[in-house]
N, C-alpha and C positions, 0 to 999 in steps of 0.2 A: 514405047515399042509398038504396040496395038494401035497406034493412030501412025507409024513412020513420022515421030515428032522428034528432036535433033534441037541441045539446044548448042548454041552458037558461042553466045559468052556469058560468063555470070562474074560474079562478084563476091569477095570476101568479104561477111561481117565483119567492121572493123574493131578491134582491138579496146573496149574497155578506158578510157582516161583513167590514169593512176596518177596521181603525183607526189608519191611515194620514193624517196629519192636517198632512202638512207639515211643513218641515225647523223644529222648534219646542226642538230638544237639539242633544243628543251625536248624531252618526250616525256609528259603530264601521265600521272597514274589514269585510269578508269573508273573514273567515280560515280561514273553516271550506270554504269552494267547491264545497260539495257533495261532499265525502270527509265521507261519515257513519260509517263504518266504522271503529270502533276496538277492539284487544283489552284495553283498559285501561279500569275498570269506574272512574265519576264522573268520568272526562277532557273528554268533549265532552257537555254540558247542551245542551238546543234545546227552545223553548219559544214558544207563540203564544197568542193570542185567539180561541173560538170561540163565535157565538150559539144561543140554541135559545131557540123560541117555545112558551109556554103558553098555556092560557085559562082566563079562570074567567066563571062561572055568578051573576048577580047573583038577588036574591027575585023579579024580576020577569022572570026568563028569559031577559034580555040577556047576551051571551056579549061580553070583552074580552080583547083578546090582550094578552100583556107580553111580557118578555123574561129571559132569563138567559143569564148569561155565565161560562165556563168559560176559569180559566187555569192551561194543566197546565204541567210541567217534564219532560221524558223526560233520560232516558239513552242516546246511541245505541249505547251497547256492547250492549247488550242489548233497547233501546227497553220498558224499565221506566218507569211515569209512579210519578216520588219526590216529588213533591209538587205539591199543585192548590189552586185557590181557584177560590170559586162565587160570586155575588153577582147581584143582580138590577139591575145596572149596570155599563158598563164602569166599574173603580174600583181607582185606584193603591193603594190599602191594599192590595186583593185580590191584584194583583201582587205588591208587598213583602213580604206576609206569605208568599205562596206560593216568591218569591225566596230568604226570609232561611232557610224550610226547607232549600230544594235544596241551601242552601252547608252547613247543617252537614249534610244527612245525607252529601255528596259530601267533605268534610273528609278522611276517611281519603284521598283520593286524593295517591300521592308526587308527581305530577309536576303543572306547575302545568295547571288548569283552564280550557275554555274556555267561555263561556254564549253561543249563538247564538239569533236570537230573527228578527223582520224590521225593520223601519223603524217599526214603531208609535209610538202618544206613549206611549206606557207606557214603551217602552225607552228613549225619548228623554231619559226625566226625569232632572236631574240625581241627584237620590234615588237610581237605578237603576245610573247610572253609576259614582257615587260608591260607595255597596257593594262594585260589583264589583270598583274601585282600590281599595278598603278591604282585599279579602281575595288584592289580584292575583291577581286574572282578570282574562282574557282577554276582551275584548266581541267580539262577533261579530254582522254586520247582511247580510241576502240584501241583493241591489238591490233598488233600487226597482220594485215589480209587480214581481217575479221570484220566484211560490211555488213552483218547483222548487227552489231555494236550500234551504226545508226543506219538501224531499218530505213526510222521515220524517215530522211532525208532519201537516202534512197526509192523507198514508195514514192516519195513528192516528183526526184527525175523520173523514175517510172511513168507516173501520170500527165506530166507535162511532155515528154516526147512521142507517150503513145497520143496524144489527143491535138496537137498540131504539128509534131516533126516529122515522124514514122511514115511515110507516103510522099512525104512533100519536097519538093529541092527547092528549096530559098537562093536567088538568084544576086543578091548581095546583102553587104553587113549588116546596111541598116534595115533591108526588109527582116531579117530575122531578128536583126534586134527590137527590131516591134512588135514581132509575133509576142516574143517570150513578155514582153512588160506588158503587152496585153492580156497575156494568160495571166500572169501573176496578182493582176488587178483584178482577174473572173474569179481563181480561183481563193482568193481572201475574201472577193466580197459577196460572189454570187456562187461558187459551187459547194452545195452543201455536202454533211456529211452526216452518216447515219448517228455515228458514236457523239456526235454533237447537240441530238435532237434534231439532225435535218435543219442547221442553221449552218450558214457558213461560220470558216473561223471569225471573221469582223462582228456578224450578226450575232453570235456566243458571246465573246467578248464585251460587246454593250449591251446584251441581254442580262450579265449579272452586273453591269454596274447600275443598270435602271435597278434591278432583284434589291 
């Protein structure tokens, strides 16, 4: 008002990705309770759904937004992301195939495994379930709207769209799909963290196998 400044248009923050869809499965106790903490490297997997919006530019200058969807698998021994799918829909392949990574690259682990995730219909699927009784594991589900259940993953979308999405409009799929696997390859091998010793997760990880 003291400058006669008037704004014109704005925009709604949009809406949160949920993929929360109702009791449609399996829905796994909580066995993970928020003890993210382990000194034991492929023990506790956690893993979720996160959206990110692009646009493209048609011949006639009309601008259309999509979507892409991002399904990583962390580690919290070290919150190393060991495997992801990308896809330009929510889409159970995309899960599976990023699932069936996490279990071999996590295989060396001696003690048995647990995968926590939230209530999604991704985890819900029998598909999903059944894998993980295939290799026994452990299922693990936060409550329902409960995403402190998994902070860690949460913190990890946090950091990844405040540090190249927040500001930026990505102009088609595949530019953003490169953004994100570029980040994902900074922030396992080059962005440290304090509770690590100031090593990245990678540099942690082969610091006690040399140890």
């Amino acid at each position: 008002q003291k400058y006669n400044l008037q704004v014109m248009s704005f925009t709604r923050k949009s809406r949160k990705y949920s993929s929360y869809k109702g009791r449609i499965g399996t829905v796994a106790p909580n066995r993970i309770k928020r003890r993210f903490n382990t000194h034991i490297p492929h023990q506790k997997i956690t893993t979720d759904t996160t959206e990110f919006k692009y646009y493209e530019v048609d011949s006639k200058g009309k601008m259309t937004m999509h979507k892409l969807y991002l399904d990583p698998f962390m580690d919290m021994f070290n919150g190393e992301i060991i495997s992801y799918g990308i896809d330009k829909r929510p889409s159970a392949a995309n899960v599976m195939n990023a699932l069936n990574e996490a279990i071999e690259v996590t295989s060396d682990c001696p003690f048995r495994r647990t995968f926590h995730s939230d209530q999604g219909w991704a985890y819900q699927m029998k598909a999903y379930s059944h894998r993980l009784r295939e290799e026994k594991i452990f299922q693990s589900m936060s409550r329902k709207g409960n995403c402190l259940d998994n902070s860690v993953m949460e913190n990890f979308f946090g950091l990844l769209k405040q540090e190249i999405y927040h500001g930026t409009v990505y102009y088609s799929y595949e530019e953003l799909k490169t953004e994100i696997e570029k980040y994902i390859r900074y922030y396992n091998e080059k962005r440290i963290k304090e509770k690590l010793g100031w090593l990245s997760p990678v540099q942690y990880r082969l610091s006690l196998l040399v140890a």
